[in-house]
N, C-alpha and C positions, 0 to 999 in steps of 0.2 A: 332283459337288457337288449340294446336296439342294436341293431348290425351295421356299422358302416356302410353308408354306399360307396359306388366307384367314386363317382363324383368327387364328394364328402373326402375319399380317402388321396385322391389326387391333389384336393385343392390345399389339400395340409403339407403333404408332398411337397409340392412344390412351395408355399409358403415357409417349411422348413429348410430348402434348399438356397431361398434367395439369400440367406447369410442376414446380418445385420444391416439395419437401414442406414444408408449413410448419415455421417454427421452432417448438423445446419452449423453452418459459419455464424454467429451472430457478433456483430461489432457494437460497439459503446463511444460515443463522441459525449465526453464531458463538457460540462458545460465551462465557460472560459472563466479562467482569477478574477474575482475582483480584487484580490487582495494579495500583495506582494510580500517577499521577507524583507525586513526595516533594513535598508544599506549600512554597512558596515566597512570599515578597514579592517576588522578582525580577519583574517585564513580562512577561520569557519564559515564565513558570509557566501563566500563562493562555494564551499563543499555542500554547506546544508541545501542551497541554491539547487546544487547538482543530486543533491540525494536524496532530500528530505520531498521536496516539492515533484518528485518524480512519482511521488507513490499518492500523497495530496495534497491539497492546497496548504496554502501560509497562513492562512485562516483559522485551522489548525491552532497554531500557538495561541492566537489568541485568546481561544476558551480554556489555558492553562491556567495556573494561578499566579498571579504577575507578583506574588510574594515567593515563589518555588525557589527553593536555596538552588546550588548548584548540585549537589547531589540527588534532589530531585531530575534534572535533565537529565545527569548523568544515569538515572535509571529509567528515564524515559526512552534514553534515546539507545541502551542498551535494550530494551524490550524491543522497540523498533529491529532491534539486528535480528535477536534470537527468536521472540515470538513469532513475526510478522515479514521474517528473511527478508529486511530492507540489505539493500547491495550498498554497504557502508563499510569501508578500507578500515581495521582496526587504528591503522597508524593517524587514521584520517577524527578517529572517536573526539578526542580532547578538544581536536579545534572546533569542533562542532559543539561540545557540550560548553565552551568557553564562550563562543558568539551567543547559542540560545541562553546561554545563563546571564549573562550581561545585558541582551539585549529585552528578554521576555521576561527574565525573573525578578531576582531582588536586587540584581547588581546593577540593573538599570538608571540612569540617568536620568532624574525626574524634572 
């Protein structure tokens, strides 16, 4: 077996000493909406507005299934909370699942 030199034994040294290399910052600039949530009178239109589209686009809905009963949304939009900790106000749930369900599902207006 080979003996350490000084050298060798210093430069580890000191490589052990400098701690961890600092973090890199790195940021992420999404690319901009093309596509909006459908305006609404519904409550939900503003919250989903505020909650949904913070995390991604409204584009999103689109590739749901425009037949999705309302209990469909309604457990989309609860995986949204639990799986994926979207920042969605429990009390805020129904009018959200009320506007996606009307406006993306089957309650839709044709």
């Amino acid at each position: 077996m080979k003996t350490p030199t000084l050298l060798g034994t210093l430069a580890l040294a000191l490589a052990l000493s400098a701690g961890p290399a600092p973090a890199v910052v790195k940021t992420y600039q999404a690319p901009p909406d093309t596509v909006m949530l459908t305006p609404s009178t519904l409550p939900g239109y503003a919250k989903a507005q505020a909650v949904c589209t913070s995390c991604h686009s409204a584009e999103y809905m689109l590739y749901q299934p425009p037949n999705a009963t309302r209990a469909y949304w309604d457990a989309m939009t609860h995986r949204m909370k639990t799986v994926f900790h979207a920042n969605v106000d429990d009390a805020d749930m129904a009018d959200i699942i009320d506007y996606l369900s009307a406006t993306y599902g089957n309650k839709q207006s044709k």
